[in-house]
DOZA-571270 format. One record per atom (N, C-alpha, C, CB): residue in one letter; z, y, x. Coordinates in steps of 0.1 Angstrom, whole numbers, plus 5000, padded with zeros to 4 digits. Atoms other than C-alpha are relative to their C-alpha. Last residue first. Glycine has a CB too. Layout:
% residues N
AZYX...
% end
This chain:
% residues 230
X498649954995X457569619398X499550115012X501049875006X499950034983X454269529382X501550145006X497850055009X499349904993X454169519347X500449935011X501150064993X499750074992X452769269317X500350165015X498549875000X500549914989X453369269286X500149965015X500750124999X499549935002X453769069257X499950165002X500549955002X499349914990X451068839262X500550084992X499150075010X500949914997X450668589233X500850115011X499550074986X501650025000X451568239224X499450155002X499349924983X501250085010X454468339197X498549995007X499850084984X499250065012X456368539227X498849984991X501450104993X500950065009X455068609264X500849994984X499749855007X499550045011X455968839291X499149974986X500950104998X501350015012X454368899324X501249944988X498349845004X499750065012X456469039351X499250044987X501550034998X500449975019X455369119383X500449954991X499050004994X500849844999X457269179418X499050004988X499150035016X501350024992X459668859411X499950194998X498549874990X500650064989X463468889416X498650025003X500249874998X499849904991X464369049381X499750025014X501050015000X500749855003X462568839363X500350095006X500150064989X501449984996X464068529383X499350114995X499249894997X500349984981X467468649379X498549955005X501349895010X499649844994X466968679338X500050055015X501350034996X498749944993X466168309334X499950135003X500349935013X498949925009X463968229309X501150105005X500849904994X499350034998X460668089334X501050134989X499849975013X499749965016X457568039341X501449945002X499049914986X499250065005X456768109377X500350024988X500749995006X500449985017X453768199397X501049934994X498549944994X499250095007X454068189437X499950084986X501649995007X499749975012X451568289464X500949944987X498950014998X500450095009X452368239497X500050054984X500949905003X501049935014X451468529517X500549944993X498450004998X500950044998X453968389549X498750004991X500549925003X500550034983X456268609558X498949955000X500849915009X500149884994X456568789518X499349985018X501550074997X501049945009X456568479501X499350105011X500750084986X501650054998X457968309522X499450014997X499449925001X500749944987X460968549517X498749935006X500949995010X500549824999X460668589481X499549975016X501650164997X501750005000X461168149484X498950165000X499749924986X500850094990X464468169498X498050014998X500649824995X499849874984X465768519476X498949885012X502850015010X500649884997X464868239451X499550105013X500650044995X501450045002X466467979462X499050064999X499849954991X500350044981X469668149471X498549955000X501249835007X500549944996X469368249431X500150035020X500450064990X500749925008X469767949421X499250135008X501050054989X500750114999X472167789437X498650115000X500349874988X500349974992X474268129428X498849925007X501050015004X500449914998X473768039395X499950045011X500250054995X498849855001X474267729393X499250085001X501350055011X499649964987X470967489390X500950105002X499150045006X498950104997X469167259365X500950075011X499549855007X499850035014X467067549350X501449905003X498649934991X499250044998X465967669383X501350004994X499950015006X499050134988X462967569388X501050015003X499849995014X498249934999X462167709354X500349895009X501450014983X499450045016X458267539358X501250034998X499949864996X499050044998X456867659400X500850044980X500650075015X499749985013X453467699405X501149934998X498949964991X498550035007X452967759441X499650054985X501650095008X498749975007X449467879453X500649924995X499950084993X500449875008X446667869476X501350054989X498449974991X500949975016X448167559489X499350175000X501550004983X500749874999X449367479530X499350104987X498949965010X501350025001X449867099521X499350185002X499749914983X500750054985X453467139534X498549994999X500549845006X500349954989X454567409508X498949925009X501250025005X501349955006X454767179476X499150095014X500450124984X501250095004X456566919495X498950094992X500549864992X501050034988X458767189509X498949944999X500449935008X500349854994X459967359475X499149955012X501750115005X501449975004X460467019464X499050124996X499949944993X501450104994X462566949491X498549964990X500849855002X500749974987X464467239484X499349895006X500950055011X501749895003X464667209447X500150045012X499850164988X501150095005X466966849460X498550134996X500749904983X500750084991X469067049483X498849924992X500949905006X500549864989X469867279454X499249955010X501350095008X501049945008X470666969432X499250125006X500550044989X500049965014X472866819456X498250024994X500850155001X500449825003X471366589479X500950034989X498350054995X498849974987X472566179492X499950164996X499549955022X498650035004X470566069459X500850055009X500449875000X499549935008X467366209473X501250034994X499649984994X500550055008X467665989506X499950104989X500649904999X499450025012X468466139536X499649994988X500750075000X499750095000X466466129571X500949954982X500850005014X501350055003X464766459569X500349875000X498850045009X499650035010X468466659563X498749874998X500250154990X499050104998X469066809594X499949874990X501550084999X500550074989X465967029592X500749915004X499850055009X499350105002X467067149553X499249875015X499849964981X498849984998X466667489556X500549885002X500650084990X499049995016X463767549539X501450005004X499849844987X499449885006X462367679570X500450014988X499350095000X499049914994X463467349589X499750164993X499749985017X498850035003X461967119564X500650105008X500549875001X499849985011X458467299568X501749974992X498849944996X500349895002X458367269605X500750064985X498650005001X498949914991X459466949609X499950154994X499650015018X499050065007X456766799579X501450085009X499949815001X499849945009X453966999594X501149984995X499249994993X500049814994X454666879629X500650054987X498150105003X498550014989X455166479619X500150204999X499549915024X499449955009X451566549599X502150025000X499349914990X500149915011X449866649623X501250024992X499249964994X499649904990X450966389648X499950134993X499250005013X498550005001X450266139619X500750095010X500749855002X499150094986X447266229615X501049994997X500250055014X499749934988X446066399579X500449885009X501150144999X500650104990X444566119554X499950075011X498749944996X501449924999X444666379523X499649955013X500250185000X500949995013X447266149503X498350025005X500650164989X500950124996X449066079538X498749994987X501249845000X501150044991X449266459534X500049905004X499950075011X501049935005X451166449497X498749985017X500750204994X501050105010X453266189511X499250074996X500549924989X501350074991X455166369542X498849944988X500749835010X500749904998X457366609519X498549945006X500850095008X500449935011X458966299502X499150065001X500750074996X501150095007X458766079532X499850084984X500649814999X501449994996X460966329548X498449974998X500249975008X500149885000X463566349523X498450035009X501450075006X498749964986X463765949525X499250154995X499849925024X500049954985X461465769502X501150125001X498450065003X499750114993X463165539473X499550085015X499149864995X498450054989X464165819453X500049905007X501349954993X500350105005X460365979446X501349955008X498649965002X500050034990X461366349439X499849855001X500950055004X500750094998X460566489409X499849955013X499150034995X500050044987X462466819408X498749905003X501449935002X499250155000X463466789375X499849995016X499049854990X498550015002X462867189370X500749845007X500350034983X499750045014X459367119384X501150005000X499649894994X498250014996X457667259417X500549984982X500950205011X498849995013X454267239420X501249965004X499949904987X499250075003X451567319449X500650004987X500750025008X499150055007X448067329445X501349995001X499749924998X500149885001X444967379469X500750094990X498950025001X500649884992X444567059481X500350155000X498850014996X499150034993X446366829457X499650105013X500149855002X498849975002X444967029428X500749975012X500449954988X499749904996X441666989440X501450095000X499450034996X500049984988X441966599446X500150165001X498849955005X498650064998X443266559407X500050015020X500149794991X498749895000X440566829400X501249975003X500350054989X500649884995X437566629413X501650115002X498550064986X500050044990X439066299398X499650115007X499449905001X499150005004X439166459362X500249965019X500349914986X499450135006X435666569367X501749965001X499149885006X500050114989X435366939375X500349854989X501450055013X501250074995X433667189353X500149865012X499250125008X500650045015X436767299335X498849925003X499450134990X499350155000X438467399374X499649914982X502150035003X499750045015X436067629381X500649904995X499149994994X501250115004X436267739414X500949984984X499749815013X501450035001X437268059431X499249904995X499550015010X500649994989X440767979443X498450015002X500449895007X498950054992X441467859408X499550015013X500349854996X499750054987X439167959378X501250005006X499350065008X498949954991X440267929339X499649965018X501549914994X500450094992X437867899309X501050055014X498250015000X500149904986X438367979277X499849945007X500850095006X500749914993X439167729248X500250115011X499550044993X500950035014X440967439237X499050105004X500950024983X500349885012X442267509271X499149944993X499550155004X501249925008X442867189292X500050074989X499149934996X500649975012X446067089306X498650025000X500550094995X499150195008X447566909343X499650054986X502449955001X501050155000X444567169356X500949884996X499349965016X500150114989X447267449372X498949825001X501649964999X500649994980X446167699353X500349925009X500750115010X501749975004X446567539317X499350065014X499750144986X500750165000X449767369325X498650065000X500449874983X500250064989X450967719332X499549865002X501150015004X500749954993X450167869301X499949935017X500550134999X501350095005X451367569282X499250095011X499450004981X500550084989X454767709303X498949875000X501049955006X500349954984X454568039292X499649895007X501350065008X501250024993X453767969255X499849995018X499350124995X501049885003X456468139237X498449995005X500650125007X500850035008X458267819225X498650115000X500849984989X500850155003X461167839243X499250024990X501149874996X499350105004X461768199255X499349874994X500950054990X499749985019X459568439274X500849894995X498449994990X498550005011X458968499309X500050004983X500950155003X500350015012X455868449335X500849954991X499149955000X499250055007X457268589367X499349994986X501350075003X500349905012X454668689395X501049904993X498250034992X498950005000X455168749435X500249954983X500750135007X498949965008X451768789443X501249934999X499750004989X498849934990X450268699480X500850004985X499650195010X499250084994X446668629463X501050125005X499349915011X500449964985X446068819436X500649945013X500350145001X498549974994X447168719395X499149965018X501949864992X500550014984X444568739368X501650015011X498650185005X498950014989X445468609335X499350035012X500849855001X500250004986X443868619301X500950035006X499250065004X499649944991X444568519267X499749985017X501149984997X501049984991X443468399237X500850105007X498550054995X500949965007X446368229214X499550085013X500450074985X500549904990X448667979231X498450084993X499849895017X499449974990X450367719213X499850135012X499949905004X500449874989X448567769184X501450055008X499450154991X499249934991X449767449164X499450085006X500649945007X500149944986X447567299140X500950085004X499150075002X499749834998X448667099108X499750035015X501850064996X501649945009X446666769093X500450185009X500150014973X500250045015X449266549118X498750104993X501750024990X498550095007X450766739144X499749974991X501250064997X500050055010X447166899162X501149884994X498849965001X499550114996X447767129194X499749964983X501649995010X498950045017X446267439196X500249875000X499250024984X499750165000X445567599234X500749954986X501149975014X499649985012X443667929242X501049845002X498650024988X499550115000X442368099273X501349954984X500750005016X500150075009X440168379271X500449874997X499250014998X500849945008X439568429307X499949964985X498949985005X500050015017X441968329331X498950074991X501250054996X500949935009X441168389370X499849914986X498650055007X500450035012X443568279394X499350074989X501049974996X499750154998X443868309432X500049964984X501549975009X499950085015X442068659426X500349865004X498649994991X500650095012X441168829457X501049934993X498949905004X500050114992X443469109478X498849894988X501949935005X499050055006X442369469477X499849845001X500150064986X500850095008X440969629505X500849914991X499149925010
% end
């Protein structure tokens, strides 16, 4: 039985207005991608990949089309509707990281579920758990600043994880990051991919992530290229 649709694109568009001139950032395009995928959405600066990804994840709105998310329509929700669905059923992961430097590694990953008003015995668990299969179970006392950069896209590899999502959307996570760095990360997240379904969708330039995921979508001037399953 095949698996359902954690995103369903339909004619999705996005122009942006610079004064009298329009931009077509993204000309009509669809996107389905199944839970569990593995998918790499590639193309160079300016091709659209990662308006595409603002546009599934609900931090955009398509000038037009319309884009579900775990079965719901995320166009039809009020802004407050989708800033709760997103935290629900949503992670991100951003080249910068975005870590908040005053809480502790643990209080990083912990703050999305004081968001959703889990226990604190709960959320203690989830928070262990999740630091220890990133790798960084030693590490739940230390500040951002005390991390490399590697350590730092592992804690926000966890904090997208701990809320359990429907899917990871992860922006060239790893743009700030050697290469081996890098691709340790990876290989890291294939395998939770693979143990635990999670679904992951990433825009991104880098050549070792295309090669890494199991589909690759390619974009240039705003339009699918192609798209191919490994």
């Amino acid at each position: 039985m095949e698996k359902e649709f954690v995103i369903e694109a339909k004619g999705v568009t996005k122009t942006y207005a610079e004064g009298e001139v329009k931009v077509h950032a993204l000309h009509p395009t669809d996107l389905a991608v199944r839970r569990g995928e593995f998918t790499a959405i590639a193309g160079p600066s300016g091709s659209g990949k990662t308006t595409l990804l603002n546009l599934v994840s609900g931090l955009d709105l398509p000038t037009s089309g319309r884009v579900r998310l775990a079965g719901k329509e995320i166009g039809a929700m009020s802004q407050g509707e989708l800033s709760d669905f997103r935290r629900d059923h949503i992670g991100l992961i951003f080249q910068a990281y975005n870590l908040i430097p005053v809480l502790t590694v643990g209080e990083n990953v912990e703050y999305v579920l004081l968001l959703r008003g889990m226990a604190p015995g709960e959320r203690a668990e989830r928070v262990r758990r999740v630091l220890e299969e990133v790798g960084l179970g030693g590490k739940r006392n230390r500040f951002p600043s005390q991390l490399s950069g590697g350590q730092q896209q592992r804690v926000a590899i966890a904090r997208a994880m701990v809320p359990e999502p429907d899917l990871i959307l992860a922006d060239e996570p790893t743009a700030n990051l050697d290469s081996a760095t890098g691709s340790a990360l990876m290989d890291m997240m294939k395998e939770l991919n693979e143990r635990r379904g999670i679904t992951f969708v990433f825009s991104t330039h880098d050549r070792m992530i295309m090669d890494k995921s199991s589909r690759l979508i390619t974009l240039k001037d705003g339009r699918v290229q192609s798209d191919t399953l490994k």
